[in-house]
C-alpha positions in Angstrom: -6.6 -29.6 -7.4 -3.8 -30.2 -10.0 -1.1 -27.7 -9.9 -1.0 -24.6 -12.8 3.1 -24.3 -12.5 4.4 -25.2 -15.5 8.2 -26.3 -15.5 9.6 -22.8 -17.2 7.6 -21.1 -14.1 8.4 -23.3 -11.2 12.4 -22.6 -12.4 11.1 -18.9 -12.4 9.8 -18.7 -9.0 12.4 -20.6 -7.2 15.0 -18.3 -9.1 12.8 -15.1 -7.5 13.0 -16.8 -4.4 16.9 -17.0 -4.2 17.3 -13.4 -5.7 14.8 -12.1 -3.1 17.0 -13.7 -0.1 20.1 -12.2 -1.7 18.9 -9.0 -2.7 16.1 -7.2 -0.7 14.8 -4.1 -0.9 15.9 -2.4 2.9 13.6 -0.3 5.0 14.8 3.0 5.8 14.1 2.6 9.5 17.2 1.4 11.4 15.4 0.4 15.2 15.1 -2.8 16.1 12.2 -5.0 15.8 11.9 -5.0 20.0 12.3 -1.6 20.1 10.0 0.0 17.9 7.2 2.1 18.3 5.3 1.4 21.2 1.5 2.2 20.5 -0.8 2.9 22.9 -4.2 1.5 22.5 -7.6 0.6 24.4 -6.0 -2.9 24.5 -3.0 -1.7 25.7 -1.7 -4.1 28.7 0.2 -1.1 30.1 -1.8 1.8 32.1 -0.9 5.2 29.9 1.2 6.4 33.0 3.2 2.7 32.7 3.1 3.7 28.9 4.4 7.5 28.8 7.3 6.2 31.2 8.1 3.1 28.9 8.3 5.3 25.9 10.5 7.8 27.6 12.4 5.1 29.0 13.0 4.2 24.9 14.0 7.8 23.8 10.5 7.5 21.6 7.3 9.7 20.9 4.3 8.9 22.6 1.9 7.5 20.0 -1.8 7.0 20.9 -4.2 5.0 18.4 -7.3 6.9 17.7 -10.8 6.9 16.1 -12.3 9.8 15.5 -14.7 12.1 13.0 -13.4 14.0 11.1 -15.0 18.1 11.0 -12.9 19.5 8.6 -9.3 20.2 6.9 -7.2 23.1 6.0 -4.9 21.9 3.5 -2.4 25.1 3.0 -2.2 24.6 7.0 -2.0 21.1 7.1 -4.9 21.1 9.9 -7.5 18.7 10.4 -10.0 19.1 13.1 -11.4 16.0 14.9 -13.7 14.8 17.0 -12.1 11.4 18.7 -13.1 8.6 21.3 -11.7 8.8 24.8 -8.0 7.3 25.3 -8.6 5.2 28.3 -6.6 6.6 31.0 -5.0 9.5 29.2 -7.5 11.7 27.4 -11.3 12.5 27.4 -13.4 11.8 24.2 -12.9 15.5 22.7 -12.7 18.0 19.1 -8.8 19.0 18.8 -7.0 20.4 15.4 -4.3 18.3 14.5 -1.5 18.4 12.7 -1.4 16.3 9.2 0.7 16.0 6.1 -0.6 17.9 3.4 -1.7 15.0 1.4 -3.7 13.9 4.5 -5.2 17.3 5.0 -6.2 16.7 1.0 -7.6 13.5 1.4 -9.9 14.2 4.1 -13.6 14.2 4.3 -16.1 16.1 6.6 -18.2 13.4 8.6 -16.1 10.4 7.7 -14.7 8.1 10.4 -11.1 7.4 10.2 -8.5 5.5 12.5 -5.0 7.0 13.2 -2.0 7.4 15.4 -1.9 10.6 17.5 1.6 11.6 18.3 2.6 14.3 20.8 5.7 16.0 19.2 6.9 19.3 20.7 4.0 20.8 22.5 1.7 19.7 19.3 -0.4 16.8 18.3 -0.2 15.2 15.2 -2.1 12.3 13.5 -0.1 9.9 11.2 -1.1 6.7 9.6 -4.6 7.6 8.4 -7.2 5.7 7.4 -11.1 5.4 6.7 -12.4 3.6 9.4 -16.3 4.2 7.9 -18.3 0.9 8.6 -19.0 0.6 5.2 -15.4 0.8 4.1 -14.3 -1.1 6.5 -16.7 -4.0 5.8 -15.6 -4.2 2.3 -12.3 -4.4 2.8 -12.6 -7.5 4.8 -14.6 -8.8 2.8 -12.2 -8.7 0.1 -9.6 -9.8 2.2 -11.5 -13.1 2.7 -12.8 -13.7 -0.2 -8.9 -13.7 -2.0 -7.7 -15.9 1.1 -10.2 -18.6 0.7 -9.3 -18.1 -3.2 -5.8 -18.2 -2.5 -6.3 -21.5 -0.6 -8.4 -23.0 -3.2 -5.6 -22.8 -5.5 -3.1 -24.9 -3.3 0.0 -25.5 -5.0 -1.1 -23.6 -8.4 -2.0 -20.1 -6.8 1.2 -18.4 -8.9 -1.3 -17.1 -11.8 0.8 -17.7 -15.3 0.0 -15.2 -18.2 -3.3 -16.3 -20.2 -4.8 -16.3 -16.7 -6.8 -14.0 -15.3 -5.9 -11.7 -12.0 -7.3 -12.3 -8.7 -9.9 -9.9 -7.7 -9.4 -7.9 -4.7 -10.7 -4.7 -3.1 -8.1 -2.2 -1.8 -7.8 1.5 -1.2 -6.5 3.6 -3.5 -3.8 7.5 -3.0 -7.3 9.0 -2.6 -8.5 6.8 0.1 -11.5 6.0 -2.0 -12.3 1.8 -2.4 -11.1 0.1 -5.1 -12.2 -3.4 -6.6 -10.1 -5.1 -9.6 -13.7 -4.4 -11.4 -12.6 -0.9 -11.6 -9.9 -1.9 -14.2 -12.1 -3.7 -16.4 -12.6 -2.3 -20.0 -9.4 -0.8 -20.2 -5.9 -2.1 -20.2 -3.4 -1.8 -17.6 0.1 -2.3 -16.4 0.4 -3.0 -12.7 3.1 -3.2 -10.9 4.1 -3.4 -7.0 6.3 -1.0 -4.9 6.8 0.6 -1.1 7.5 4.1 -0.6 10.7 3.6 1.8 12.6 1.4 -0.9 16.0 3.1 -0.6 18.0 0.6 -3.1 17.5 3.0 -6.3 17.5 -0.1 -8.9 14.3 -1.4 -7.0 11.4 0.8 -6.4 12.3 3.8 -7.7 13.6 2.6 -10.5 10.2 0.5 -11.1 8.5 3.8 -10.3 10.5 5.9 -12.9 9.9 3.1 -15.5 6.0 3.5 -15.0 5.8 6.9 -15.4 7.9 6.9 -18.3 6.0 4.2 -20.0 2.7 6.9 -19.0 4.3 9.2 -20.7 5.1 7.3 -23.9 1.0 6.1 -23.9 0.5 9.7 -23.6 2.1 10.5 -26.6 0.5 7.3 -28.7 -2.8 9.1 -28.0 -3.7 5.9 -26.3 -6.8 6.6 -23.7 -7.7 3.3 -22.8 -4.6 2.8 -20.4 -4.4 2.4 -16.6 -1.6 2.2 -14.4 -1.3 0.5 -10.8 1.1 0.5 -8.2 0.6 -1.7 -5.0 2.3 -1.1 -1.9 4.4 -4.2 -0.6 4.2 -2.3 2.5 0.8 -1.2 3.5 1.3 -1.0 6.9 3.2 2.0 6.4 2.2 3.2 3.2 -1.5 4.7 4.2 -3.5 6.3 1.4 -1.7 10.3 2.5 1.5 8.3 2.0 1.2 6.7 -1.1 -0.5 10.2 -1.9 2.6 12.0 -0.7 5.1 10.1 -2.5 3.1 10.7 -6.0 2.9 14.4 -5.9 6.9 14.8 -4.5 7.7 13.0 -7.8 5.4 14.6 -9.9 3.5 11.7 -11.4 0.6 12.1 -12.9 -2.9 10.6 -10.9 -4.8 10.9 -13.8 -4.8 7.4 -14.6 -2.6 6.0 -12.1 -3.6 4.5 -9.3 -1.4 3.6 -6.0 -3.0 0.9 -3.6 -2.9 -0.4 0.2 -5.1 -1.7 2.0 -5.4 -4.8 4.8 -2.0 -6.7 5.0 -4.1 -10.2 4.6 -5.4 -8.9 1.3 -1.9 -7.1 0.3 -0.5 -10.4 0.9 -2.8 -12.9 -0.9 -2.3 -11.0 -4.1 1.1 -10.9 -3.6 1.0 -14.6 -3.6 -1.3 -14.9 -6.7 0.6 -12.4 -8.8 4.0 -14.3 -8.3 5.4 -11.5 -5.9 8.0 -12.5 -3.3 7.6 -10.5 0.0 9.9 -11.0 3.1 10.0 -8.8 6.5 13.3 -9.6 8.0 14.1 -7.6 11.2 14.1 -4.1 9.4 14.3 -5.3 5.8 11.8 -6.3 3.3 13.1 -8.9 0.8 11.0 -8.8 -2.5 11.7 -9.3 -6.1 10.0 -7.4 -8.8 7.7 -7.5 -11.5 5.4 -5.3 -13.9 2.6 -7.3 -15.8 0.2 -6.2 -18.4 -3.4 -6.8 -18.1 -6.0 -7.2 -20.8 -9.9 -5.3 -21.0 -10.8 -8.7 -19.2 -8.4 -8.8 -16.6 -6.4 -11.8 -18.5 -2.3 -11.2 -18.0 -1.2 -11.0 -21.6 2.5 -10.0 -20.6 5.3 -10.0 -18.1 8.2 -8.9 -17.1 10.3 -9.5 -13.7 12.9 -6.9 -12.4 13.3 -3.1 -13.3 15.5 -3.3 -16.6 13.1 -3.0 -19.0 12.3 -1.0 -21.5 9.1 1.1 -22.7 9.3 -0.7 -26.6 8.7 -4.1 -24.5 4.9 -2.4 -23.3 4.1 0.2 -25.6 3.7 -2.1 -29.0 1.6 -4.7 -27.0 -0.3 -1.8 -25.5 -1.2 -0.2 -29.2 -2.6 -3.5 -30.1 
């Protein structure tokens, strides 16, 4: 396969590339790689008595990973009752009310299977990092994942996608926890973007969050309804649906027609790939450059723009079109 760089686009990238190494976005986390969370699973190596001493040893929470159904959800309490699977060595398979974020508690759904991290935290149990773990869910996000991969590797050397081409599909999960495939999109046009919701550097994500919802707003008041936005995390380890959920409503953007999206890290990272993005973990930093695109009714990129200086006259005319 011949490669799709064009010379103005190969300079582009390799510029990215060197402004990514100098410049990346920092996690707000400050342990060590070696000495971060230790969870306990059914694959653990260590016995749960080996692990509970190991974590104290570290100064750390005990974190246990969980499946479970979900019964029900308070969200004013921030409760979630659960039936989960036995912890090997620890805990009987059992129904126990948990503690959750509010956005958590929001997102959840009577009868649906979900995976998480219990955590034992002063006398309480809490679950973090929730996510549908439904077969059905679960099935289609792998296959999504695979089917961008082999794409990805079908475009050798020409998988950076250049505007007049058309976006990779993908299949993803959105604030909601609800599936998402690029299909969704089609019909309308949107501006899409990618972000994580521990960027600390101010003239990175949160400045490419701000610019978004102020571009939302100016569509708003064009009377324009045929407009979605996106947001993917760079981080989707970290940034479950409740999280990316979480960091919407403590900023007060509006979900009507913008979407934030995670989902497996093989998938995250594919797209990533085809949309130009640069992503780096380095010890407890993520190196990434940035970029917002504009998509058409078909899913063709019409428009670009790299960084988080721009303004909402360089979208709006082309979005009024």
């Amino acid at each position: 396969m011949t490669s799709r760089y064009s010379t103005k686009a190969r300079f582009v990238a390799g510029a990215l590339m060197a402004l990514a190494l100098l410049a990346g976005c920092g996690r707000t986390e400050k342990i060590p790689v070696e000495e971060g969370p230790l969870v306990f699973t059914k694959d653990s190596k260590l016995s749960a008595d080996a692990y509970l001493a190991e974590v104290k040893r570290r100064g750390q929470e005990p974190r246990f990973a969980i499946t479970g159904e979900t019964l029900s959800a308070d969200v004013e309490e921030r409760l979630m009752i659960v039936t989960h699977d036995e912890i090997p060595g620890y805990m009987p398979a059992m129904t126990m009310e948990f503690r959750v974020s509010k956005a958590d508690a929001a997102n959840a759904k009577p009868g649906q299977r979900i995976r998480a991290e219990m955590v034992e935290r002063k006398g309480d149990y809490y679950l973090e990092k929730i996510w549908p773990d439904d077969t059905q869910v679960v099935r289609a996000l792998e296959a999504g994942a695979k089917a961008l991969a082999q794409d990805t590797a079908m475009r050798g050397k020409g998988v950076y996608r250049e505007v007049g081409e058309a976006t990779p599909d993908f299949t993803l999960l959105d604030q909601e926890g609800r599936t998402v495939t690029a299909a969704r999109f089609r019909g309308k046009k949107v501006v899409l973007n990618f972000i994580f919701t521990r960027c600390p550097i101010a003239t990175m994500c949160p400045a490419a969050t701000q610019k978004m919802s102020e571009l939302q707003q100016a569509v708003k008041g064009a009377g324009l309804t045929d407009v979605e936005f996106v947001s993917v995390s760079l981080d989707p380890e970290y940034d479950t649906p409740g999280v990316l959920k979480e960091y919407a409503e403590l900023r007060g953007l509006d979900l009507s027609n913008w979407s934030f999206l995670t989902g497996p890290d093989a998938a995250v990272r594919h797209l990533l790939a085809q949309m130009g993005i640069i992503r780096e973990f380095e010890g407890a930093t993520i190196k990434h450059n940035l970029a917002t695109v504009l998509i058409d009714p078909s899913g063709r990129i019409t428009h670009r723009v790299d960084g988080s200086r721009w303004d909402v006259q360089e979208f709006l005319p082309r979005l009024q079109r």
